[in-house]
N, C-alpha and C positions, 0 to 999 in steps of 0.2 A: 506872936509866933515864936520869939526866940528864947529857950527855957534858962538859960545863964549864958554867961558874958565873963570875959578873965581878957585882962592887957600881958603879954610876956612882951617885952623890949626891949631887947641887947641894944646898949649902948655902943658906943668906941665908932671908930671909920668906918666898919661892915656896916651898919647902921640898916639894918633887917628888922624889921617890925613882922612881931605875929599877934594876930585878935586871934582870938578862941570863942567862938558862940557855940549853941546848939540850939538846931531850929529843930522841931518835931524829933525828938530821938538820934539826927542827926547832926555830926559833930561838925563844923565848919571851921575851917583854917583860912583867914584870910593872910596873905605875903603880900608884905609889901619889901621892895630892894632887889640888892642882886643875890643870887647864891651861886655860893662858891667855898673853895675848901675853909676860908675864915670863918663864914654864916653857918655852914651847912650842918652842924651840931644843933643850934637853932629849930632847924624847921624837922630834922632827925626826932628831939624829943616832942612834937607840935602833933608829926603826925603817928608816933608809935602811941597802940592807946595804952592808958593806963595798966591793963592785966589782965588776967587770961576771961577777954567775954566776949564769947559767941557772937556772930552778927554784928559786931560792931562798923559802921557807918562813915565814912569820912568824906567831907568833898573839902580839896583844897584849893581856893580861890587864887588862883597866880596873876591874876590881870596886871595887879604893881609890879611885877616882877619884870624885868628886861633884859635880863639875864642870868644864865644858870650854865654853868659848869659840869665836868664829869662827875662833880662832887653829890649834885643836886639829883643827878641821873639815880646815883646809886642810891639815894637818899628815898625815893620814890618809888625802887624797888625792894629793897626794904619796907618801906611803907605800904606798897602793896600786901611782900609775902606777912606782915602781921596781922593784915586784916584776914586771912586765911583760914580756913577753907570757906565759913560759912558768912565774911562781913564782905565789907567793898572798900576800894577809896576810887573817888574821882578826881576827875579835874576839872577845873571852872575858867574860862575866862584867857587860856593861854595866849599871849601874844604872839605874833607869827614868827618874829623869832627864834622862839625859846620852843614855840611849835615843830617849827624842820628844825631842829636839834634831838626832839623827841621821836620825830618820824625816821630821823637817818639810824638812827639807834635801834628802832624797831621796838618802842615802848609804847605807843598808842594800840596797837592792838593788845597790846595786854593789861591798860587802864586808857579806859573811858574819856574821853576829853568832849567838855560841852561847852556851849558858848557863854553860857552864865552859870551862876551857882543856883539860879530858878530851876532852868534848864535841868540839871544834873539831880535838883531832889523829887523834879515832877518824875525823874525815867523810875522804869520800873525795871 
């Protein structure tokens, strides 16, 4: 199912890992770490896609993630408004943490949050 595969790894203490797949046309971002203003460059260029195409797809998997800052927030919306007008990005896997952080913000109703990254490429 999964059409390519790429490791990005910032090294140093933030120690942020990002996989990159793409399952069926969509792009998948797995996070592992915290993000925050040192990381948040990281997952910035992970989720903006490559250039200007249509419909383009994102679900990013934050299950590894246990924490995320205002840094991460902005990162996310960002990452929303480039999938604009005609793509999506989701979200997979949030911990409940990093979940009411998202909710106090008022960012789940403006991206999709699912329980898995299954979850997020079955919705329509």
């Amino acid at each position: 199912m999964a059409d390519t595969a790429e490791m990005n790894e910032q090294a140093g203490p933030e120690r942020l890992s990002v996989f990159r797949s793409t399952i069926d046309g969509v792009a998948v971002v797995t996070v592992t770490g915290e993000i925050d203003h040192h990381t948040s460059g990281t997952l910035r260029d992970a989720l903006t896609p490559a250039g200007p195409a249509p419909g383009t797809r994102t679900v990013a998997d934050l299950s590894g993630v246990p924490f995320m800052d205002s840094s991460g927030i902005n990162v996310l919306i960002a990452g929303h408004q480039a999938h604009q007008p005609t793509g999506w990005l989701r979200l997979a896997g949030v911990r409940q943490s990093v979940l009411r952080t998202l909710e106090i913000v008022g960012l789940t109703p403006l991206i999709a949050c699912y329980p898995s990254v299954r979850d997020a490429l079955e919705e329509d």
